[in-house]
N, C-alpha and C positions, 0 to 999 in steps of 0.2 A: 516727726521732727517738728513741723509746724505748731501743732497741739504743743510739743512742749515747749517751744520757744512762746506760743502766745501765753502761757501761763505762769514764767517765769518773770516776763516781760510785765504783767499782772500786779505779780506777789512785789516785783520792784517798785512799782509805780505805789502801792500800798505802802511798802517798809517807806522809801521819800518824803511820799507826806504825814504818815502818822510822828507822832514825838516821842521814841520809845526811847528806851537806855538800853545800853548792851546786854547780851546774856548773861545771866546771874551766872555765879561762880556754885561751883559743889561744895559743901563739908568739905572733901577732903580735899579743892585745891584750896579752899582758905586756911587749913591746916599746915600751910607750907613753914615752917618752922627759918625765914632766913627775909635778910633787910637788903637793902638797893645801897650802893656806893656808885654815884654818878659823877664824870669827870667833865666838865665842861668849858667855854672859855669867854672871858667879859672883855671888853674893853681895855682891862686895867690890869688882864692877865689868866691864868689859869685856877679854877675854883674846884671843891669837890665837895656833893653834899653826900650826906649817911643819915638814913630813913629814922626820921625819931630825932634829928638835929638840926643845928643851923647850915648856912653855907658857909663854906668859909676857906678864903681864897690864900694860895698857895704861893705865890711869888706875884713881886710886880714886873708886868712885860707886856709890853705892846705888840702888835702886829702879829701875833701869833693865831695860827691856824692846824689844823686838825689835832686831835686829841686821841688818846691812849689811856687806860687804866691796866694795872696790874690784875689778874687774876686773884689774888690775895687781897688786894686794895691797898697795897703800902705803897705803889709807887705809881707815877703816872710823867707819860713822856709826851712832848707836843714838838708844834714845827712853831717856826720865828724866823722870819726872812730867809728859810729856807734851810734853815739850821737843824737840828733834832739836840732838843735840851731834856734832861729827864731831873725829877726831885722826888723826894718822898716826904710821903703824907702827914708823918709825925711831926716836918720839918727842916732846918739845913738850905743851904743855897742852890738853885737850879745848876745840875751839872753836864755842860755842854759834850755830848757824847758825838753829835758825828758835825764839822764844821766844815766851811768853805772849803779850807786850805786840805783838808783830808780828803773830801768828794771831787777835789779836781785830778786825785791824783790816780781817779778810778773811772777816767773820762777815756773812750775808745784812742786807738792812734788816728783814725777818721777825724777827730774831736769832735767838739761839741759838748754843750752845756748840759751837766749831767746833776740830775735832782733824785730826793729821795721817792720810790715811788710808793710801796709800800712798805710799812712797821709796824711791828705787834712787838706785846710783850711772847716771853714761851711758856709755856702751862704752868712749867714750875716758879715764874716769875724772878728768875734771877737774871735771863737776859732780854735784849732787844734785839728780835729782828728783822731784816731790813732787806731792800732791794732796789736797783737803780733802773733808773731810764734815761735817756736824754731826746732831742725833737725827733728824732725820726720812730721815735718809742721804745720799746721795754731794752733794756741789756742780757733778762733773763738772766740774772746772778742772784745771790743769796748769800749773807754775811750773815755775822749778829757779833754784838758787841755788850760787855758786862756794866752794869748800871754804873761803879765807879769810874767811868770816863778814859777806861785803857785800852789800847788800840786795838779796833775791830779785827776779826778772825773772819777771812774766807772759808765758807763751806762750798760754794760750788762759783766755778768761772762763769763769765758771761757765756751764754750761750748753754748752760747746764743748768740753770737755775731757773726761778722765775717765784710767782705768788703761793703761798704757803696757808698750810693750815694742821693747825696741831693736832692729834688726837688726847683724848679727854684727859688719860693718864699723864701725857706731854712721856711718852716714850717714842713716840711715829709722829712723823709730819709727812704732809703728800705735797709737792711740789709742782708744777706746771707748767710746761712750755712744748711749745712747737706742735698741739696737738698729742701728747701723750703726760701723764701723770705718773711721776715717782714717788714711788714711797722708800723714806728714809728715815734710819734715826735721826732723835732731835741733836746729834753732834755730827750728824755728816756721813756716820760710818752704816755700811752694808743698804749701799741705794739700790733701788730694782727697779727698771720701768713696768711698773706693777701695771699700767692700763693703756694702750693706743685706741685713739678713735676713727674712726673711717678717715680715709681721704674726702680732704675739701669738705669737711664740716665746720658747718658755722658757727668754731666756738671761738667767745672771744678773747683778747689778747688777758685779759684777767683772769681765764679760766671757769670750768663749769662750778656748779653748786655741790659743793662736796659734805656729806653727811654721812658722820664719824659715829659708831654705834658707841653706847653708852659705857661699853664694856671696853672698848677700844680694841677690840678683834679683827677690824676694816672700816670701812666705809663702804657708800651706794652712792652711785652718781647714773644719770643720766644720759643716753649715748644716742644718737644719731647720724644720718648719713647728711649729705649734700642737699641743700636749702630747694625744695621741689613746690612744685603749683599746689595748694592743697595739702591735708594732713599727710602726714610722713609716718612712718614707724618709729616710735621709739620706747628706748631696751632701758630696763631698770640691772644695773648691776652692782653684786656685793663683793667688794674686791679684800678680802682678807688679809692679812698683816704677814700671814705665813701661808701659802699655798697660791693657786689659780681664781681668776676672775670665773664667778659663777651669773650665771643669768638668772634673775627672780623670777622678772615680768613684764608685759610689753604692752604698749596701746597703742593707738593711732593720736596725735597730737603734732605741736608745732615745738619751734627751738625756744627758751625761753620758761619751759615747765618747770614749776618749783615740787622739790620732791618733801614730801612729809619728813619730819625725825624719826619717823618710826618707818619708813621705808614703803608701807603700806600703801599710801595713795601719793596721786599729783595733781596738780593744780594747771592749767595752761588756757590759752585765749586763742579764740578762733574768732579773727576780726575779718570783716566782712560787710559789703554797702554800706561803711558809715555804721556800723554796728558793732560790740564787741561781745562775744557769745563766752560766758566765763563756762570750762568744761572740769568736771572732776573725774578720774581714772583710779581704777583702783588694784590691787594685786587678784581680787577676785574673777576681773575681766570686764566690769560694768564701766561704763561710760556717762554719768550725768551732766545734762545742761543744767547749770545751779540758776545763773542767772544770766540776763539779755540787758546791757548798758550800752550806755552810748560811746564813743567814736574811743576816747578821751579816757582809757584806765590801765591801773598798773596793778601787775602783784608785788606784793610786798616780803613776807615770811608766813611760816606756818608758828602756831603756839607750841612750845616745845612738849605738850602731851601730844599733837600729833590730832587735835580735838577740832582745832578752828585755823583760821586764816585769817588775815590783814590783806585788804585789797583799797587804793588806791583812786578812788573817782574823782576826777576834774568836774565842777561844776563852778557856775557862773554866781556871784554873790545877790544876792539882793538887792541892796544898794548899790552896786558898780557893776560894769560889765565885763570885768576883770576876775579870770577863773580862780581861783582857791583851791588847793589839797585837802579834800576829803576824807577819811578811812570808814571802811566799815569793816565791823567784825564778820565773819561765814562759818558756816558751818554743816556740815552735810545731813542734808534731811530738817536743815532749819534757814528762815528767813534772813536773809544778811540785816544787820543795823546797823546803826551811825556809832561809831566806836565814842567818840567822845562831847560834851557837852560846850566846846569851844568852835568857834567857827571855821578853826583848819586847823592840823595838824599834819605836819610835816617837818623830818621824816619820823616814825611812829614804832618800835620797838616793843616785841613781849620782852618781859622782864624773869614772867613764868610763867606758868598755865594760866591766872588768874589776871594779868595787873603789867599794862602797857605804860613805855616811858618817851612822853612825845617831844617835840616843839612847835607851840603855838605860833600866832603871828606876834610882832611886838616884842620879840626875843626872850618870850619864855617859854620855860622848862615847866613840865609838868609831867605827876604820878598819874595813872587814873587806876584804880580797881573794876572789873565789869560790873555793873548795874551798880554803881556809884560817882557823886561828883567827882571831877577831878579835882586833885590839890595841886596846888603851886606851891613847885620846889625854889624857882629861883626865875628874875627876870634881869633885862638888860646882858643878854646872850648877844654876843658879838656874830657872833656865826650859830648856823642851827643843827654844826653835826653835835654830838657828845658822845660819850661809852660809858661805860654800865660794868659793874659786878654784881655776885651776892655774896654777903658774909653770913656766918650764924649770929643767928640773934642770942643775944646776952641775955 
């Protein structure tokens, strides 16, 4: 274990100060046949650009914070003093879908000031939806409400509901609370508590990493027991749309592992004396230390071939002693590098197997392609979250 952590530690200290650009892309992911629709928000209001165009902004509105794109990219919904406004892309007036005077009246008999917590569009992109909390956190409900601005629809009460996530085709969604996940139609009907996790497992109020197979047959998620001194067990399981939770595969790791798309491998950190020891696991049973960082790192996501990784390094600027968001790209059996050509990016998104969508400092948005510069989509970003679709290309 020393041998490899001191050679790991090595190959870091290499990739850091050489000036390399990311891993070159293959033929066939530059072959990807589909353009980027990013939704984002300025100053002045909410904007969307489409790969091959200008930007170009969507209504005038201040104060507005987090963002949504449609699936399809026709419509896109944001928050504004706490409001949820939605407009489409072609045009038309932003139309206030969930207001003050409607969200207080979904406020507990306890009371309390109750906000929107989570909102997506649904696969099919005709609805929004949505989930509340108030200060003492989640309500664990689940609405959704149709883009023309008519009165939301209960699917599940407080206490049955919670964070969502759709499957590919948007016929299943898996829902999350209290330590178990259901899986439900996208309108409510025939829910199952398809998965429970151990008692007193430390998962959190927002639920695990759920990865929807492409076919949308199930999903895999990651299971474990009760937060212990040292590496734990933990269970890869494929939990099917119709039948029994089946076991893949197991390794020893901590809480926090990101599972591949393709179900195959995990990703997770074993932090230790001021050290973070980045580990990869795989369905085979193999275990590698990829690399040895300091105190100070995140994971991020895997690239949706299941090929590389986005990891997260805090590192001290040059000029100032003030840390910066770092990414570097990984990949198994190859040297991590510095994902992009800007001095921080954050937060940092694959778009495909090829071609990440960040935010710089200075509030902008930026494409990058692996082993090319990055482009500037657009600056003067109010805020540094945004979302993303893909359309075909014309």
């Amino acid at each position: 274990m020393k041998e490899r952590i001191l050679v790991a530690s090595m190959l870091l200290a290499a990739v850091l100060t050489a000036c390399e650009m990311p891993l070159a892309a293959t033929p066939e992911e530059r072959a990807a046949n589909q353009i980027v629709r990013a939704a984002y928000q300025k100053s002045d209001g909410p904007y969307i650009w489409t790969e091959g165009g200008e930007p170009q902004k969507l209504a005038d509105s201040v104060n507005t914070t987090d963002i949504c794109i449609s699936g399809d990219g026709s419509a896109v919904a944001y928050r504004k003093n706490g409001e949820i406004y939605a407009i489409r892309v072609e045009g038309g007036e932003p139309v206030p879908l969930l207001g003050r005077a409607y969200l207080d009246t979904l406020s507990p008999e306890s009371g309390g000031f109750i906000t929107i917590n989570q909102f997506d569009f649904s696969a099919d992109s005709r609805y929004l939806y949505f989930n509340t909390k108030v200060p003492d956190g989640q309500q664990y409900d689940l609405y959704r409400v149709d883009l023309d601005g008519s009165t939301p629809e209960r699917i599940f009460a407080p206490g049955e509901g919670g964070n969502f996530s759709f499957s590919p085709d948007g016929e299943w969604m898996t829902v999350f609370h209290t330590g178990e996940i259901v899986l439900v139609r996208q309108d409510g009907k025939d829910p199952n508590a398809a998965f429970a996790f151990p008692e007193n497992a430390p998962v959190g109020s927002n639920g695990p990493q759920i990865v929807w197979a492409q076919d949308s047959s199930g999903f895999s998620v990651v299971s474990y027991g009760a937060k212990t001194p040292g590496p734990q067990p933990m269970t890869v399981w494929f939990v099917p749309v119709q039948g029994e939770p089946e076991k893949r595969w197991a390794f020893q790791g901590y809480p926090g592992a990101i599972l591949s798309p393709d179900g195959s491998r995990a990703v997770y950190f074993d932090r230790h004396d001021g050290t973070t020891d980045v580990h990869i696991a795989d369905a085979a049973g193999l275990d590698t230390l990829y690399a040895s960082l300091g105190k100070s790192a995140d994971l991020m996501e895997w690239a949706p071939d299941s090929r590389r990784f986005l990891l997260n390094y805090y590192q001290y600027r040059e000029d100032s002693p003030a840390m910066i968001n770092v990414p570097y790209v990984c990949a198994p059996g190859e040297a991590l590098v510095r994902l992009t050509d800007t001095p921080t990016a954050y937060p940092a998104h694959w778009v495909d197997a090829r071609r990440v969508l960040f935010s710089g400092e200075d509030g902008r948005l930026f494409l990058q392609e692996l082993a090319n510069p990055s482009v500037l989509v657009d600056e003067g970003l109010s805020i540094n979250a945004f979302d993303f679709t893909l359309l075909p290309a014309e």
